[in-house]
Every structure is written in structure tokens, then in C-alpha cells.
Backbone of each chain as nested JSON, in Angstrom:
{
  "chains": [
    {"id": "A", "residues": [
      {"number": 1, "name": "UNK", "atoms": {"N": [39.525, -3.684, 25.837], "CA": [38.717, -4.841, 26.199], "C": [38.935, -5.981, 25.219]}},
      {"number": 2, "name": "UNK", "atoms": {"N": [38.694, -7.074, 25.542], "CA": [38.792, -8.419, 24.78], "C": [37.098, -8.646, 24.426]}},
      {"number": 3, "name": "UNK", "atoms": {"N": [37.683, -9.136, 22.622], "CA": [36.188, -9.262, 22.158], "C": [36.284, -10.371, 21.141]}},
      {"number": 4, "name": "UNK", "atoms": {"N": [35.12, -11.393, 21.007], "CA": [35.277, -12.134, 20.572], "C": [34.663, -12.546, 19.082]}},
      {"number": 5, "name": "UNK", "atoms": {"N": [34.965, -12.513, 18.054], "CA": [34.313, -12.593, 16.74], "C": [34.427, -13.934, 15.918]}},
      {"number": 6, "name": "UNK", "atoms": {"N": [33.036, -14.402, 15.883], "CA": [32.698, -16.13, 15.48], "C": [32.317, -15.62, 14.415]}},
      {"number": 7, "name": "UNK", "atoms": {"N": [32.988, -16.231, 13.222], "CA": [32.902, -16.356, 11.541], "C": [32.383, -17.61, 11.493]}},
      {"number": 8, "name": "UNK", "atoms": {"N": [31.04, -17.668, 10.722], "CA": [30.506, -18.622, 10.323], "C": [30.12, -19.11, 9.338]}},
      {"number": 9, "name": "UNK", "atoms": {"N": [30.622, -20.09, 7.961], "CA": [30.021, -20.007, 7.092], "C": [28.117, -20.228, 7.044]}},
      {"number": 10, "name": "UNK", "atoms": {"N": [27.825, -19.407, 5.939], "CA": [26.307, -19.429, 5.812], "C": [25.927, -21.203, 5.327]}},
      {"number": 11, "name": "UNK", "atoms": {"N": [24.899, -21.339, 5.776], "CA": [23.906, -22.847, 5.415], "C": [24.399, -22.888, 4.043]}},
      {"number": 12, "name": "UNK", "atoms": {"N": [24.571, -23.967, 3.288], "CA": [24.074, -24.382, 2.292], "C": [25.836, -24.086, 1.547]}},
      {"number": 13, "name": "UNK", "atoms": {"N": [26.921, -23.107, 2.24], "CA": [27.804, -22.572, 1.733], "C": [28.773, -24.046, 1.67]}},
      {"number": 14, "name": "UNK", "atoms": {"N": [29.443, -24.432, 0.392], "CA": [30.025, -25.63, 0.536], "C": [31.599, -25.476, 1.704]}},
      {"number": 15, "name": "UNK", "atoms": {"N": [31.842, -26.231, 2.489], "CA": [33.001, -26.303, 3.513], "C": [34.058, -27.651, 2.828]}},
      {"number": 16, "name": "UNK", "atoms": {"N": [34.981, -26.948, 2.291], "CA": [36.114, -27.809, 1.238], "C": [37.036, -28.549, 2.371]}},
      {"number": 17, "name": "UNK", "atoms": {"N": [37.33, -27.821, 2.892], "CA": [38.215, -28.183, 4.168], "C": [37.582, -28.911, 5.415]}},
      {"number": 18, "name": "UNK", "atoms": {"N": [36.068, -28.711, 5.828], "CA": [35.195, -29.519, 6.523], "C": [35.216, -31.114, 5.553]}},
      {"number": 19, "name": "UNK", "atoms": {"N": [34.905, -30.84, 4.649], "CA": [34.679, -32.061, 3.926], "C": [36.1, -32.921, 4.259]}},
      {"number": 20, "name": "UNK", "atoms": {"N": [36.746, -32.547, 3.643], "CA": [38.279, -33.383, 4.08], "C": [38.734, -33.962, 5.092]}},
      {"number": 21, "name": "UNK", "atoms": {"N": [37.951, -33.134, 6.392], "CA": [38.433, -33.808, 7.728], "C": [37.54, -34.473, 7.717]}},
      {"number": 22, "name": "UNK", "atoms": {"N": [36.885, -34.791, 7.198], "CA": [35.383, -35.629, 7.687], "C": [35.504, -36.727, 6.88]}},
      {"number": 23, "name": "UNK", "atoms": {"N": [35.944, -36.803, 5.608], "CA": [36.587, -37.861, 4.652], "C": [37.71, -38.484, 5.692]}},
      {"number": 24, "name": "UNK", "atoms": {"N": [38.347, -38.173, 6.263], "CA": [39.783, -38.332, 7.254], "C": [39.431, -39.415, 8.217]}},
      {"number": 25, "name": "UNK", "atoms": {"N": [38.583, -38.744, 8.859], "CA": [37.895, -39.365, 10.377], "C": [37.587, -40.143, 10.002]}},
      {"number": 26, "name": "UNK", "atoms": {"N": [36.352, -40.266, 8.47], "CA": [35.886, -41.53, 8.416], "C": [36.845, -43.106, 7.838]}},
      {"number": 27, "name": "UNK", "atoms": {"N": [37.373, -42.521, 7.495], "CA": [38.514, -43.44, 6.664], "C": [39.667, -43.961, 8.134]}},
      {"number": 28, "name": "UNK", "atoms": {"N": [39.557, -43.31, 9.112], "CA": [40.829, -43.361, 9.96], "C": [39.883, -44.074, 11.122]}},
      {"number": 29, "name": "UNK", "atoms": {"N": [38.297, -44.905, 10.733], "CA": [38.108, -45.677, 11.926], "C": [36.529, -44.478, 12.527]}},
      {"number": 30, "name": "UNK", "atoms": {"N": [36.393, -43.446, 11.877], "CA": [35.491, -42.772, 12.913], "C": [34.354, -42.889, 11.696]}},
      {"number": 31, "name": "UNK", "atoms": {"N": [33.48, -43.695, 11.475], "CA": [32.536, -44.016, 10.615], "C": [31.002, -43.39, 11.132]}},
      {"number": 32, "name": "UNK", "atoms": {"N": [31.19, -43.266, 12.068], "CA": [29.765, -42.268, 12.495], "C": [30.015, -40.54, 12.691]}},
      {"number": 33, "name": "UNK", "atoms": {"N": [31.078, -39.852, 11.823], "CA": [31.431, -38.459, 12.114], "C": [30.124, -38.118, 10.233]}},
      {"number": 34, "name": "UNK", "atoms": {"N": [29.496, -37.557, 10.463], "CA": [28.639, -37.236, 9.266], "C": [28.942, -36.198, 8.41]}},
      {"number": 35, "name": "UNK", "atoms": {"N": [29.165, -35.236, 9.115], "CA": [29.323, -33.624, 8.643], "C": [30.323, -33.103, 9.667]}},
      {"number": 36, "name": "UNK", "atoms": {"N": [31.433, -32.361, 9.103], "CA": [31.988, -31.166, 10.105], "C": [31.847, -30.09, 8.76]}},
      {"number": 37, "name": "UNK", "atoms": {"N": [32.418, -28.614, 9.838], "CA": [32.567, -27.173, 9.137], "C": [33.203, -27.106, 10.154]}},
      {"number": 38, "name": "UNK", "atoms": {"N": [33.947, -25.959, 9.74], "CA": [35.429, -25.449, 10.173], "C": [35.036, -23.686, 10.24]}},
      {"number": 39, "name": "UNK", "atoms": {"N": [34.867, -23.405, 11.495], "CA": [34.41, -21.984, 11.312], "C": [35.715, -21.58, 12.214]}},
      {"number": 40, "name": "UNK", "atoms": {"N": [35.767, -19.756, 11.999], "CA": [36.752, -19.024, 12.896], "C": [36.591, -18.279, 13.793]}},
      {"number": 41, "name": "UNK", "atoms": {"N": [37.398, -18.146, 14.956], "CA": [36.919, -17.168, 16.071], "C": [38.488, -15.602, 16.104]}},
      {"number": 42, "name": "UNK", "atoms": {"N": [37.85, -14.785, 16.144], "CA": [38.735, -13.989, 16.171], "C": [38.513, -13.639, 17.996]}},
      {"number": 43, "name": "UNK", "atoms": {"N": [40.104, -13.583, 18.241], "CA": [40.247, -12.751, 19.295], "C": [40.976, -11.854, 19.422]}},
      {"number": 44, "name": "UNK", "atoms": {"N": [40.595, -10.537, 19.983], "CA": [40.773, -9.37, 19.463], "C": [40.454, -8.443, 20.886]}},
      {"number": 45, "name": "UNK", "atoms": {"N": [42.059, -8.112, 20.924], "CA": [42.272, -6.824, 22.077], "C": [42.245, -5.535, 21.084]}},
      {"number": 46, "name": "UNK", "atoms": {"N": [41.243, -4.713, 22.127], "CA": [41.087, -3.451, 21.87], "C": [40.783, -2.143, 22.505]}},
      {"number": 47, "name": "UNK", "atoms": {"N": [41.802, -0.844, 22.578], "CA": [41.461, -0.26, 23.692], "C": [40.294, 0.596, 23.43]}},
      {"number": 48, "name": "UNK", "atoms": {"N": [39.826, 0.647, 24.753], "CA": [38.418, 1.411, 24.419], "C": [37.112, 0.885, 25.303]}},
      {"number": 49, "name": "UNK", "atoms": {"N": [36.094, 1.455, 25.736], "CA": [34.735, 1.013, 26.078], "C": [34.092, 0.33, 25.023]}},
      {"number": 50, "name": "UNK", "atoms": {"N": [33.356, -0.655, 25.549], "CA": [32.316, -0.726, 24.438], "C": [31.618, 0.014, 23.707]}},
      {"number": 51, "name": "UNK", "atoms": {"N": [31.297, 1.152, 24.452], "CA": [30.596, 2.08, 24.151], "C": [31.18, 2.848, 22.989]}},
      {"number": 52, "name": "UNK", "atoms": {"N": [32.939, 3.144, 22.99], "CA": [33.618, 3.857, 22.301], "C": [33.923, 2.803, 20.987]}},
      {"number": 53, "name": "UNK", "atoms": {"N": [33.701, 1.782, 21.252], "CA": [34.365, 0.637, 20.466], "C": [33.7, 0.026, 19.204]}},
      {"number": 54, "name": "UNK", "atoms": {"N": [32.348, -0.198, 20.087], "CA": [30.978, -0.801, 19.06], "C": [30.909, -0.866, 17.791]}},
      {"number": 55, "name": "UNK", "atoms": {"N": [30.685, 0.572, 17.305], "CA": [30.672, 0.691, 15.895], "C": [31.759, 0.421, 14.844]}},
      {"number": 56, "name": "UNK", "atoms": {"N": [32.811, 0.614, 15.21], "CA": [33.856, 0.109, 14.828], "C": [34.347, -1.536, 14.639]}},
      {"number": 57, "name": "UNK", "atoms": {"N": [33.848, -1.718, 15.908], "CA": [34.416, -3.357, 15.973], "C": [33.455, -4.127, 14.538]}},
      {"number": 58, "name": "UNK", "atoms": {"N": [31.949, -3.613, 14.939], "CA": [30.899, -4.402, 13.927], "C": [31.253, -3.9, 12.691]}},
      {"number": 59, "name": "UNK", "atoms": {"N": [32.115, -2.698, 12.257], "CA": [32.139, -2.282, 10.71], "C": [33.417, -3.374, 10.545]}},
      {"number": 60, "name": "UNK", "atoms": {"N": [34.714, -3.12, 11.264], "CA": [35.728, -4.291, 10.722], "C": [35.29, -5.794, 10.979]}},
      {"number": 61, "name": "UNK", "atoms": {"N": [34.387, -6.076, 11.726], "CA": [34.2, -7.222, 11.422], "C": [33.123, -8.074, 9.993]}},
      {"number": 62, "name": "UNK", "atoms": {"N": [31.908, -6.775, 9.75], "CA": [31.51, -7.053, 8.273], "C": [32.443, -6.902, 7.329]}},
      {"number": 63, "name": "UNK", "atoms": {"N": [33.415, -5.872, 7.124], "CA": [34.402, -5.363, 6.026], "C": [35.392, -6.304, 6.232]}},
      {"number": 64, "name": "UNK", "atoms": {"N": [35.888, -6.61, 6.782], "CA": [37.485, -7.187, 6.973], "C": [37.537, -8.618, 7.792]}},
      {"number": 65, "name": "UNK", "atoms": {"N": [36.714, -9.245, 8.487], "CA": [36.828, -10.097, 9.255], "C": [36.329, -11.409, 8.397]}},
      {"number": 66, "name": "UNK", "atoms": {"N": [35.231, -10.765, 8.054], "CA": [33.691, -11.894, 7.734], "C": [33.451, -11.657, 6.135]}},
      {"number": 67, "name": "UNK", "atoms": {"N": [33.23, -12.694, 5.33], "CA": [32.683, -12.37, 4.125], "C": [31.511, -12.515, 3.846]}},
      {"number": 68, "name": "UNK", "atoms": {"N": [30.661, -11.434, 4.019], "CA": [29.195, -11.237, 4.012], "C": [28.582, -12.48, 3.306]}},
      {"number": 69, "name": "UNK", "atoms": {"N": [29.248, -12.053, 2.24], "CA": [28.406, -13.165, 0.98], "C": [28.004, -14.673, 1.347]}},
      {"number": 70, "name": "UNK", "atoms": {"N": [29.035, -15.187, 1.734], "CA": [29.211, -16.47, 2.378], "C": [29.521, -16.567, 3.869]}},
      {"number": 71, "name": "UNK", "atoms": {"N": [29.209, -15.632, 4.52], "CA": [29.824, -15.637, 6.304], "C": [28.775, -15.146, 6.845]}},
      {"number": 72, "name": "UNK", "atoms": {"N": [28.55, -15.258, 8.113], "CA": [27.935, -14.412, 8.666], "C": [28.962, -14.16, 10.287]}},
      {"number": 73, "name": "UNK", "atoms": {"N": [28.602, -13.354, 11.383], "CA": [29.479, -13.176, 12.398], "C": [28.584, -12.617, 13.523]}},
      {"number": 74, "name": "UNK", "atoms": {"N": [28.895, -12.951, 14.342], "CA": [28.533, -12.728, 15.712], "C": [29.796, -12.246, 16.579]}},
      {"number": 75, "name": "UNK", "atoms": {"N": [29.547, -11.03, 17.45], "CA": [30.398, -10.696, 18.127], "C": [30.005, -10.947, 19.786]}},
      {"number": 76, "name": "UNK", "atoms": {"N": [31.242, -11.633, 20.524], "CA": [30.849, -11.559, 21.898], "C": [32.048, -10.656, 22.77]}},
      {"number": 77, "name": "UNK", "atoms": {"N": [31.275, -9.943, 23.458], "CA": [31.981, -9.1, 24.094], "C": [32.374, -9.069, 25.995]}},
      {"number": 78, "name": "UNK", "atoms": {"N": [33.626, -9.21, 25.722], "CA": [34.236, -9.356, 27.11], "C": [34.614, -8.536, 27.911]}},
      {"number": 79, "name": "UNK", "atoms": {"N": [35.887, -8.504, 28.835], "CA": [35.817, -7.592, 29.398], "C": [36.639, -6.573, 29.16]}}
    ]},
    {"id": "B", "residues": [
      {"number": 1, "name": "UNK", "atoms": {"N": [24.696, -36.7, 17.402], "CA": [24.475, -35.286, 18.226], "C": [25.637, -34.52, 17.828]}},
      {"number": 2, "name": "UNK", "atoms": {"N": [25.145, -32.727, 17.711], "CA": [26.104, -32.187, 17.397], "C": [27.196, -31.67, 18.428]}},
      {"number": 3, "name": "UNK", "atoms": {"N": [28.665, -31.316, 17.712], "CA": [29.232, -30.922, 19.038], "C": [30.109, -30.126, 18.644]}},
      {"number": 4, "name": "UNK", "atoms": {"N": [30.805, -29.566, 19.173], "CA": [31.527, -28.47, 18.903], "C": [32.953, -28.222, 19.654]}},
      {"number": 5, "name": "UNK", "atoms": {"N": [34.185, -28.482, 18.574], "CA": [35.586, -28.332, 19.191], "C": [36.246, -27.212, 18.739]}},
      {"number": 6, "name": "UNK", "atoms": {"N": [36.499, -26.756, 20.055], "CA": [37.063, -25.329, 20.205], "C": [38.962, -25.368, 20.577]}},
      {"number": 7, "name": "UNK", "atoms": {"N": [39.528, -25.448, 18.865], "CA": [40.553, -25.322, 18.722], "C": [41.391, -24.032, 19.061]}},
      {"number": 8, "name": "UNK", "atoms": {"N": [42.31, -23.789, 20.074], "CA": [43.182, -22.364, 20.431], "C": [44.561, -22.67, 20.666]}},
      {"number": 9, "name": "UNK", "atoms": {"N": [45.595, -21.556, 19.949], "CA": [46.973, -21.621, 20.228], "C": [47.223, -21.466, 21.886]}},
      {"number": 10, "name": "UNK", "atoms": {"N": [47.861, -22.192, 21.77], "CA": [48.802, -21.845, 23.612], "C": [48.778, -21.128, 23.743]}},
      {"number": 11, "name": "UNK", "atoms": {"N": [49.087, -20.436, 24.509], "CA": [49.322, -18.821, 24.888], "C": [51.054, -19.132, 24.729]}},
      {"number": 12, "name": "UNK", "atoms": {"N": [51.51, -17.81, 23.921], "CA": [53.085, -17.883, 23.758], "C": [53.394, -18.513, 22.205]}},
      {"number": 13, "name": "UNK", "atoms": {"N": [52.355, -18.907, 21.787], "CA": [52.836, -19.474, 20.728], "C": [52.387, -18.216, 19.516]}},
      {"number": 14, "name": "UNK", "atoms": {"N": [53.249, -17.818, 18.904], "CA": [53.031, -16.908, 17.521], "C": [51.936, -17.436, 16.589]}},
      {"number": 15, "name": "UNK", "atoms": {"N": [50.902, -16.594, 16.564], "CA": [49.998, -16.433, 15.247], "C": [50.325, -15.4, 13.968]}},
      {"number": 16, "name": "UNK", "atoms": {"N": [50.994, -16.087, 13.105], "CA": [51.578, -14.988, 12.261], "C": [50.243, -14.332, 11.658]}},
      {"number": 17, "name": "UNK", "atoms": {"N": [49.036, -15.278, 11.517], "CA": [47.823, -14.803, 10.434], "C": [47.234, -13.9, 11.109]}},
      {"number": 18, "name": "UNK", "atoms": {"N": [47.157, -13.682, 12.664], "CA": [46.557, -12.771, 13.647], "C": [47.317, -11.526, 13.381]}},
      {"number": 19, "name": "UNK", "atoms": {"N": [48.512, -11.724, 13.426], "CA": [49.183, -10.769, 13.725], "C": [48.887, -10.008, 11.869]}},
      {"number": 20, "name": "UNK", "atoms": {"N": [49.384, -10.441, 10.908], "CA": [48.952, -9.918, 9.914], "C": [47.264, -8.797, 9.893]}},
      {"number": 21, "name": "UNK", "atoms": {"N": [46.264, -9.898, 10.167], "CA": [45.174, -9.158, 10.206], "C": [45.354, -7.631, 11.462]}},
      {"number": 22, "name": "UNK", "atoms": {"N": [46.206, -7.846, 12.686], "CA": [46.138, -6.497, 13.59], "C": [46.617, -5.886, 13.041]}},
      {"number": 23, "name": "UNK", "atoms": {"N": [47.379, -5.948, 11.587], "CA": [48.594, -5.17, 11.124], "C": [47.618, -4.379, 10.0]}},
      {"number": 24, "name": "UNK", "atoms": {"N": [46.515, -4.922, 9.201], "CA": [46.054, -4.699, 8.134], "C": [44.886, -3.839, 8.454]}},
      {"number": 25, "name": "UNK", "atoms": {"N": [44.273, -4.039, 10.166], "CA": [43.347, -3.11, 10.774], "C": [43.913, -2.229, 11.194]}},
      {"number": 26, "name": "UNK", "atoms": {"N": [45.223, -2.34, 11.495], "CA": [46.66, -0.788, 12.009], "C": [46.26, 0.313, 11.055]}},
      {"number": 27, "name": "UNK", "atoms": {"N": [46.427, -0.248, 9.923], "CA": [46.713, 0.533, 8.726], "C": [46.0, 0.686, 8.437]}},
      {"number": 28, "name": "UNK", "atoms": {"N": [44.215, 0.114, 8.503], "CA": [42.988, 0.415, 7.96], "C": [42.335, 1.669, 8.408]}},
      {"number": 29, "name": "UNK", "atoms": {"N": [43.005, 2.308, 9.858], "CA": [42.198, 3.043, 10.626], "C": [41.769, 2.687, 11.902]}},
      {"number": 30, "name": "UNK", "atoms": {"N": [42.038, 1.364, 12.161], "CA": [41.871, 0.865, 13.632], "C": [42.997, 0.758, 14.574]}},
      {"number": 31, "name": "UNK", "atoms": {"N": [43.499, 1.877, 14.904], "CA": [44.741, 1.984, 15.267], "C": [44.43, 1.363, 16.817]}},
      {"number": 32, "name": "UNK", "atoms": {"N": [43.733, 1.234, 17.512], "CA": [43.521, 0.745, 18.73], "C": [43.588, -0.488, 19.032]}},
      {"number": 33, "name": "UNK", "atoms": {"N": [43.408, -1.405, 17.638], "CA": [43.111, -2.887, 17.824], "C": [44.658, -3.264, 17.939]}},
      {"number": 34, "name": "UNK", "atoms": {"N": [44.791, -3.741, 19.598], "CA": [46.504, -4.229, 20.339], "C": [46.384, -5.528, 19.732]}},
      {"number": 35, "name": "UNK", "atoms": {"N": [45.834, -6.371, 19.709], "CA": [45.83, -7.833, 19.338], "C": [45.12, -8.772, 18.511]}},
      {"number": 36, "name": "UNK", "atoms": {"N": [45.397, -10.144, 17.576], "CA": [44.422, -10.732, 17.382], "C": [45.014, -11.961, 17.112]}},
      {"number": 37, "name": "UNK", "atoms": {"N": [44.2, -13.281, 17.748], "CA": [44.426, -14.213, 17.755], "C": [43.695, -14.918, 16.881]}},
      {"number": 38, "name": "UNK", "atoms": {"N": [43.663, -15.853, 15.677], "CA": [42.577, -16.425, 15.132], "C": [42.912, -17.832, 15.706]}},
      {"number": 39, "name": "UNK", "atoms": {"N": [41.82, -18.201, 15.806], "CA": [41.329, -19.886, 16.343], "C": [40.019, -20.514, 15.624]}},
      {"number": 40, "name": "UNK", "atoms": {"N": [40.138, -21.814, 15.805], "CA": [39.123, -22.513, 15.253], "C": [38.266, -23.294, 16.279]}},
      {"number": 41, "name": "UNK", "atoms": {"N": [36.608, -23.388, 15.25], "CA": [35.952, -24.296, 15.876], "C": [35.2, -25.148, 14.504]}},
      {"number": 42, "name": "UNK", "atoms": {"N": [35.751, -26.722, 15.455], "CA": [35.07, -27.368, 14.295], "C": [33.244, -27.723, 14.894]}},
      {"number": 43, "name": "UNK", "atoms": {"N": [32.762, -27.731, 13.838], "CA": [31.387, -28.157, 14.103], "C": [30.805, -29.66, 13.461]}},
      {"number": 44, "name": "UNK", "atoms": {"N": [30.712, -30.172, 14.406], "CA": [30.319, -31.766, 13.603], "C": [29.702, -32.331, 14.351]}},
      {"number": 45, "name": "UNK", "atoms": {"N": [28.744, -32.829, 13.448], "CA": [27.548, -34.221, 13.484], "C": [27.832, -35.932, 13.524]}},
      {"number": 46, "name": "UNK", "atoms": {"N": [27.875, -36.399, 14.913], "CA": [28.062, -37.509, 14.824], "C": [27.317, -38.447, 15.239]}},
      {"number": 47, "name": "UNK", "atoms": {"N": [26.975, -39.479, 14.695], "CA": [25.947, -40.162, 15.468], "C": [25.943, -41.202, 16.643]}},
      {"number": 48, "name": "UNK", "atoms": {"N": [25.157, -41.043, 17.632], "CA": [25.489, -41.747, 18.559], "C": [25.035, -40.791, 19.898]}},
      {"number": 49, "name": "UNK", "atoms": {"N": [25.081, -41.991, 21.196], "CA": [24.615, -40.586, 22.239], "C": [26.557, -40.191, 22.997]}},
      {"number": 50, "name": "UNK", "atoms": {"N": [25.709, -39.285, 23.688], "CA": [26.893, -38.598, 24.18], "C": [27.878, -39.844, 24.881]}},
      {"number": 51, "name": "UNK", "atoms": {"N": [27.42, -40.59, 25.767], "CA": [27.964, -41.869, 26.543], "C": [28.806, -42.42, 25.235]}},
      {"number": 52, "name": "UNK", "atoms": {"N": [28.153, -42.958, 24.186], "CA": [28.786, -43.883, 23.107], "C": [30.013, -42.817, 22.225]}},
      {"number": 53, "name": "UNK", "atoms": {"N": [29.92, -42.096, 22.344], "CA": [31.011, -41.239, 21.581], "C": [31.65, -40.323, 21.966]}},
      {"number": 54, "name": "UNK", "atoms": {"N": [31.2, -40.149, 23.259], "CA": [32.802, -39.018, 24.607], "C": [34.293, -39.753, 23.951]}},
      {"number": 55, "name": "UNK", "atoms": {"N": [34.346, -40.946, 24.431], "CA": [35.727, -41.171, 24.008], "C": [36.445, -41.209, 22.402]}},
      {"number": 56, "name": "UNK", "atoms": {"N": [35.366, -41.791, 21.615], "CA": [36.118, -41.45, 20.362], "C": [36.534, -39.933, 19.892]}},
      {"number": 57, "name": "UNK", "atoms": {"N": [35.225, -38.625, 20.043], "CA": [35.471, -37.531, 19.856], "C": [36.575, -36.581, 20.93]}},
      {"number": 58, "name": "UNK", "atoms": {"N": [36.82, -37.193, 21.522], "CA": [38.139, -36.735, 22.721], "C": [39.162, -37.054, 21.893]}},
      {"number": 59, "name": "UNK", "atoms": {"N": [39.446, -38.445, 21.443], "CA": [40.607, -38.828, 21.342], "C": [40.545, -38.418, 19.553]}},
      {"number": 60, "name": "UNK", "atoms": {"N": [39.917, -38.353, 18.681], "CA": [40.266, -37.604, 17.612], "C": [40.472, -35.984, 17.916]}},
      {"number": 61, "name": "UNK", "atoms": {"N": [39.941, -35.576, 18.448], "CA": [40.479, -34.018, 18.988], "C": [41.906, -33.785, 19.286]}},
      {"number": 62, "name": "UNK", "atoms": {"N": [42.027, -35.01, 20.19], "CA": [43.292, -34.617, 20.622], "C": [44.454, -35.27, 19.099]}},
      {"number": 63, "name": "UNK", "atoms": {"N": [44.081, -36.431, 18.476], "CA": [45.491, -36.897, 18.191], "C": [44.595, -36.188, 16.407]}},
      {"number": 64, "name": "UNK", "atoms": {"N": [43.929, -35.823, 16.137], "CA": [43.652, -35.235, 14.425], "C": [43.118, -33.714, 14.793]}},
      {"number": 65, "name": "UNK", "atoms": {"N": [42.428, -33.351, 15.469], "CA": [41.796, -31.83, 15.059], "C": [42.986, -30.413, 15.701]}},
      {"number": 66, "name": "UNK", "atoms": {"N": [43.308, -31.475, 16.627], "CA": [44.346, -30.427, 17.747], "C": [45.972, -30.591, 17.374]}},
      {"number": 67, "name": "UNK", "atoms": {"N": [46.646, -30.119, 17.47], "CA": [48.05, -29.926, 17.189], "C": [48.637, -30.045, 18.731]}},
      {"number": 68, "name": "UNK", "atoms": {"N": [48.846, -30.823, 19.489], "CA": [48.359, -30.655, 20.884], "C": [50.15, -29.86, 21.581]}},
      {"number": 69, "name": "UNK", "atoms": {"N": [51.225, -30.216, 20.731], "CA": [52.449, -29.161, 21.072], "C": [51.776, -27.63, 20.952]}},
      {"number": 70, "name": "UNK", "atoms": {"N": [51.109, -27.348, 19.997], "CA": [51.092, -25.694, 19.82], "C": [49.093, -25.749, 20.356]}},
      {"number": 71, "name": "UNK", "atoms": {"N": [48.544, -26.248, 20.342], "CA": [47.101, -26.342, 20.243], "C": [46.625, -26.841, 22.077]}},
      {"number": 72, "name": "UNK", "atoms": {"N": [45.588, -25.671, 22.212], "CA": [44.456, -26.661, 23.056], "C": [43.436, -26.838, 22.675]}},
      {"number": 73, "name": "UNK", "atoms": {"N": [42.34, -27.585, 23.362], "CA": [41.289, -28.061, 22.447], "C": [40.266, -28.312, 23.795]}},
      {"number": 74, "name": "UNK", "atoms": {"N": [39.044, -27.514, 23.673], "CA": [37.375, -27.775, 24.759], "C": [36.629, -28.36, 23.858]}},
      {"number": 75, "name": "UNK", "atoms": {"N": [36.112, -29.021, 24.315], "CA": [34.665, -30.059, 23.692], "C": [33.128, -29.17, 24.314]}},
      {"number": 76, "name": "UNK", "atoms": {"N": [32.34, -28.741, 23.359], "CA": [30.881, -28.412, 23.652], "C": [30.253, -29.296, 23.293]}},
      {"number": 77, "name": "UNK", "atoms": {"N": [28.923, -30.154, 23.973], "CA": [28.453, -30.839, 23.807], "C": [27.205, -30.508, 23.495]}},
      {"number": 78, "name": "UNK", "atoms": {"N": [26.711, -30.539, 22.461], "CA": [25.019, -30.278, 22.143], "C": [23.854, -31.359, 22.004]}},
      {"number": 79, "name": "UNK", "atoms": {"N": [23.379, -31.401, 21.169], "CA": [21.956, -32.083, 21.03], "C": [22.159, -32.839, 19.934]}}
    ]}
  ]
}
């Protein structure tokens, strides 16, 4: 099944690379862009049910996907 | 209002960083995981209503956030 995993940095976590495009935009004419963040989506084939899959998918995605400390993640699950 | 651009490779086009991470979950014990694509979404605050800033945030998508040879790019529109 295809599943979908949104990496998000946490509130307050500084975005180095958000900042830059947003320095960019504004300098390149886009003077009302305030804030961006730059988050990631994993997409990710995997064989298996959900059912068979679940626990697994949510352990590699805290361990290996997402950095707790500063990330948080949401998984959406397809078909 | 915030909005949200949902940066993705073509289909056909090589993700070497995807492919690394399916390679590093191969070997982790997730021998099932066939694929992974990473993609981006930017998240940004701009001011203005949706009418006054459809066209500027289109057209920076397309010619700064998107790579538009290897890249597609959806616009979510929020609040």
C-alpha cells in the first residue's frame, strides 16, 4: 500500500532554509510573503495491510523518518 | 492568509535521497518498504486576500519554489 508521511518541524523550531526563501521572495518583488517553513512528505510503497504494516510504519517513521526532538509526523494512509 | 505549496518530482524523474532512505530501511529490517519518494511542502504566510495574491503565489511557485523541468507544484489555500 502507499502511505504518506508529513515531517513537520515543531513551533518555535528555527527554519534556516524557510528563512532564506522568504528573504528571496521578499527581495525579488514579493513584499507581503511573511513567514515560510519548508516541511517533508515521505512517500512510501509498502507491501502489506495496514493492519500488518502499522506498527512498523509508525516505529520507522519516529526512528528514522522524523526527528522527534524538533519534528513531529503524521502519517496518512492510502491505498 | 496561510497557504500551502505542495512541491513533487515528476514521475520518472530519480530521487536519489528516497532511494537512499528505502535502502537504509532495506537494511534496517524493513525489508518490505518497495519505495520512497521525498517531496516538499512549503508553508507560508502572506498577506492579503486570496483574490489579491492567487496570481503572485502561482507565479512564484512556478518560476522560485518549483523546478518546473523536474518539479510539479498544487497550491492549498487556507485561512
Amino acid at each position: 500500500m502507499n502511505i504518506k508521511v508529513f515531517v513537520s518541524l515543531r513551533e518555535g523550531v528555527l527554519d534556516p532554509q524557510g528563512q532564506a526563501i522568504r528573504e528571496a521572495l521578499n527581495r525579488t518583488g514579493y513584499s507581503n510573503v511573511n513567514d515560510v517553513r519548508v516541511n517533508k512528505v515521505f512517500e512510501i510503497s509498502v507491501s502489506g495491510s495496514k493492519d500488518s504494516i502499522k506498527a512498523d510504519v509508525e516505529k520507522f517513521s519516529k526512528e528514522l523518518l522524523a526527528n522527534p526532538i524538533i519534528e513531529t509526523f503524521r502519517i496518512e494512509w492510502g491505498e
